[in-house]
N, C-alpha and C positions, 0 to 999 in steps of 0.2 A: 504494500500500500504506500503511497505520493504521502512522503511529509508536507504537511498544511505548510504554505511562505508561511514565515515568524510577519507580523504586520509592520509597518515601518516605525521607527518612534515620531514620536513632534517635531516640530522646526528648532524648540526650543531646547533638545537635547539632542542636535543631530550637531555633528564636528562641524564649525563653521569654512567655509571654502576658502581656498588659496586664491586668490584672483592672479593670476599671471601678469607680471610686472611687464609691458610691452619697452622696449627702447627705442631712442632715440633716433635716427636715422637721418641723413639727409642724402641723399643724390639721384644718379639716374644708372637705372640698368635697361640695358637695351637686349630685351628678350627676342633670341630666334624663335618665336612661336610655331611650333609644331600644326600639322593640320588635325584638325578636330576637335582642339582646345578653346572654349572661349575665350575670348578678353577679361570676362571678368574671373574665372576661374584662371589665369596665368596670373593675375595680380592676388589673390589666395594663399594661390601656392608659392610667389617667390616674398611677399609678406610675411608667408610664416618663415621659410629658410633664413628671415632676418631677423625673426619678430618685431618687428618691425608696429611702431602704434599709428604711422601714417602712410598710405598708398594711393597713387590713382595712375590712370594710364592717360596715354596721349591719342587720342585716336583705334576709334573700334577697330580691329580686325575680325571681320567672318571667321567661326569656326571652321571652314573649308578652305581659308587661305593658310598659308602659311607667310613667315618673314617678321619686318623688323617690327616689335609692340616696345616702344619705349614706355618704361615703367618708372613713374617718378615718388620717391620717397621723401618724408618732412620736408623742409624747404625748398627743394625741386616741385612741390605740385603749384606753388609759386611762380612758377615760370612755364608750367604746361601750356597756355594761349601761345605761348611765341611758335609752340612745337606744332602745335597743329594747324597753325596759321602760314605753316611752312611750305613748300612744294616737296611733293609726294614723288616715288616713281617705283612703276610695277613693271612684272612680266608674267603675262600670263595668255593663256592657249586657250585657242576659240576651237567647237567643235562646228562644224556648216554641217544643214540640214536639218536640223529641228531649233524648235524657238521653244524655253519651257518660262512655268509661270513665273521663276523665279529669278529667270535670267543667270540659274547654273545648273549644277548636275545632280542639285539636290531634289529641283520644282518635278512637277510635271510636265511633262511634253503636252504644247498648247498648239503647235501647227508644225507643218514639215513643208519640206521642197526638195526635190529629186536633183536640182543641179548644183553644181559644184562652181566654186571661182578659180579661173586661174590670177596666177602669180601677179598677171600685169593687170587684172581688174582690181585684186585686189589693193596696188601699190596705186593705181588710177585713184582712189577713194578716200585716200589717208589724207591728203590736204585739207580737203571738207571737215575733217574731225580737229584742225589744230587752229589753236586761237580760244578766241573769246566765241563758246557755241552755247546754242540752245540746247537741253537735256530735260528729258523727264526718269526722274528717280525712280530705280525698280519697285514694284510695290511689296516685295521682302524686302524693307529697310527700316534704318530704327528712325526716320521723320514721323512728327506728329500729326496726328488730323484727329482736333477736337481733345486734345489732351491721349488722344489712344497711340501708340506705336503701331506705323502703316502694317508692319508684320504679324501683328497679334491679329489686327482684324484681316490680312487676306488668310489668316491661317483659317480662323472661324469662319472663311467664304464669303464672308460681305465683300463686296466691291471696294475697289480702292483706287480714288482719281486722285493722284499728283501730280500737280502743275509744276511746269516746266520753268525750270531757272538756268541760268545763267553760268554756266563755269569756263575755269579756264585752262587748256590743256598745251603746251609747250612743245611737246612733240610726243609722235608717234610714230614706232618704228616697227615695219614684216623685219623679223628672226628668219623665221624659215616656215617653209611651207609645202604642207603635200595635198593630195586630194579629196580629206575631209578634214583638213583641219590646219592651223595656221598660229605660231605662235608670235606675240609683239613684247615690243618696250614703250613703257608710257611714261613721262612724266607730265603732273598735273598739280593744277592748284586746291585749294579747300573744297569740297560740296563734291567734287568730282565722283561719280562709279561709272567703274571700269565695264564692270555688268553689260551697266546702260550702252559704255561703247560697242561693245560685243554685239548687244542686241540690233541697233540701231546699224552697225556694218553689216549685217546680216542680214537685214532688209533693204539698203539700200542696194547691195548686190543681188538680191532676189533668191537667196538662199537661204535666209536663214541662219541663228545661230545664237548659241549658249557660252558662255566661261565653262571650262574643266577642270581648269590649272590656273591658280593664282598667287602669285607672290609680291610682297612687298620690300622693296630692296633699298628704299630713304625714306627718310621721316624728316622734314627740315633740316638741320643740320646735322642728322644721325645714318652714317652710311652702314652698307653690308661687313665691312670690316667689323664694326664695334658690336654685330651680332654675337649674344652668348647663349646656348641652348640650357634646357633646363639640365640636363645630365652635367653639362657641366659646372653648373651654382649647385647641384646636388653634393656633388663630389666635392668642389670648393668648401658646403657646410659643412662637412661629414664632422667636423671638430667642433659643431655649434654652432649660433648665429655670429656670436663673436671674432669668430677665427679672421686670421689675418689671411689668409685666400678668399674667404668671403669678401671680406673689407676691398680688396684690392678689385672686385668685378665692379662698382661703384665707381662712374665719372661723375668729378666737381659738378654741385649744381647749375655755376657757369658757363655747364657745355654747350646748356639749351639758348647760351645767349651772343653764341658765335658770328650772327648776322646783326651785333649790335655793337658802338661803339662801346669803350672801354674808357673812361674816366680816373684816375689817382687822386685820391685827397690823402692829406695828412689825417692824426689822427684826432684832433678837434673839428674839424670840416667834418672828420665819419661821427661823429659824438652828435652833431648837430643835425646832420641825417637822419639816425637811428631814433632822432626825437620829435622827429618831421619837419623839425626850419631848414629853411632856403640856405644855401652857401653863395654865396659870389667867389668865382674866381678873378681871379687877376694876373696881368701878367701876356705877355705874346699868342702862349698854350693854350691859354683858356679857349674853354668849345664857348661857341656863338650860338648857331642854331643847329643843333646837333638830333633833334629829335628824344627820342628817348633812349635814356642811356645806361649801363651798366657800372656801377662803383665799385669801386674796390679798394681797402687801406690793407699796406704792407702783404699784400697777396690773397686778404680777407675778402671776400666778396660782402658788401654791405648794403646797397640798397637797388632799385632801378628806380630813375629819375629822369626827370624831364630837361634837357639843356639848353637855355632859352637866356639870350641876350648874358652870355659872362655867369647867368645864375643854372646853379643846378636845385632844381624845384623837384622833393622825394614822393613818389609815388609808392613805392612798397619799400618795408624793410626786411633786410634777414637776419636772423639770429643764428649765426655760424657759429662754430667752437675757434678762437684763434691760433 
């Protein structure tokens, strides 16, 4: 015969819990994302490998893509707009012949066409797709309509109209190509899916076509190089979050601010930042209209501010370790 469970005690006599001390963290790990892993499940998992108490990422990647998911920790998610306000660029493999709902290899197959493009129809095309173009967003994507995410409702089968905006794409490049299918390079501005181009080439040639293959190879200022796969920050933890392998996969939070100038004050000017008053510089050096700018005392990165007429005006501060 089942021993009876013993019943639980009270709240009041039950060992009261550890809460897990999270640390401090600041910078950027530029995640090789795997295919099949969320965005938000890569930011999860390389949180905990740090324990990290702050994380967010820089731009959704599809679980079906793979490449770079820059992942910014404490005072790096401070400078995440600069990352995603970056120019992007992919490579990824159209299959010709069918158009699905989803505009990849996930949807269903929504129409088909029997012919094929050659090489010079499809290099004929690619002009059309570069510049400042009209686009309508796949309806699996995370835009809004009515507070709902376009993807949740074409999941449940309601209809989903999104209007066409505006992006901007730099260039597009045929890899190579065979008879049903064709792989490119893209670089593109903010708003941009690639999807969308796939689908939209795909009807302009009259063939039809879906994404198969998609990869993300930049992120604003974060190239393929600086890719780190999760096997290898697993291996880096193995000694804990602590460990000084770990430590070392972590770029300065001023990596994300590479496309910005770079300002020096002493360290009264950084004092007076960090407390939000205006500096004036003086002097030959001093930035004029410099836009916004990056600070930094004795290698410390301190604040991003505005540089306007000799004056540096602080827009956010950081609180770095020196």
């Amino acid at each position: 015969m089942t021993e009876p469970t013993p019943p639980r005690p009270p709240k009041s006599e039950r060992p009261p819990q550890i809460k897990k001390i999270r640390r401090e963290v600041s910078g950027w790990i530029i995640l090789d994302k795997p295919v099949g892993m969320t965005s938000t499940h890569a930011v999860s998992l390389v949180k905990r490998l740090f324990n990290a108490k702050k994380a967010g990422h820089a731009g959704t990647l599809d679980p079906l893509a793979s490449g770079l998911l820059p992942l910014a920790f404490g005072e790096a998610t401070k400078t995440v707009p600069f990352v995603m306000d970056g120019e992007k660029a992919y490579r990824f493999t159209v299959k010709w012949g069918e158009e699905t709902d989803s505009d990849d290899s996930e949807g269903k197959v929504i129409a088909t066409a029997p012919i094929r493009p050659t090489q010079e129809a499809i290099e004929d095309i690619l002009p059309d797709f570069i510049g400042e173009i009209s686009q309508v967003p796949p309806k699996f994507s995370a835009l809004k309509i009515d507070g709902e995410r376009a993807y949740d409702l074409a999941r449940d089968g309601e209809e989903v109209h999104l209007a066409a905006r505006i992006v901007s794409i730099r260039a597009l490049r045929l890899v190579e190509s065979d008879t049903d299918s064709a792989t490119f390079e893209a670089e593109c501005g903010k708003g941009t899916y690639v999807r969308a181009i796939a689908r939209d080439m795909g009807r302009m040639l009259g063939c039809l076509g879906h994404v198969i293959d998609l990869r993300r190879t930049k992120v604003g200022p974060f190239s393929e190089e600086m890719g780190i796969t999760v096997e290898d920050l697993r291996e880096a933890g193995e000694e804990g979050p602590e460990s000084t392998d770990l430590a070392e996969c972590l770029l300065p939070v001023e990596t994300a601010l590479a496309e910005l100038e770079e300002v020096r004050v002493g360290r009264h000017e950084a004092q007076r930042l960090m407390n939000g008053q205006a500096v004036i510089l003086r002097g030959r050096d001093a930035p004029l209209n410099l836009g916004t700018v990056y600070v930094t005392e004795a290698g410390r990165l301190i604040a991003l501010a505005e540089a306007e007429k000799g004056q540096l005006l602080p827009k956010r501060a950081f609180h770095l370790p020196g």
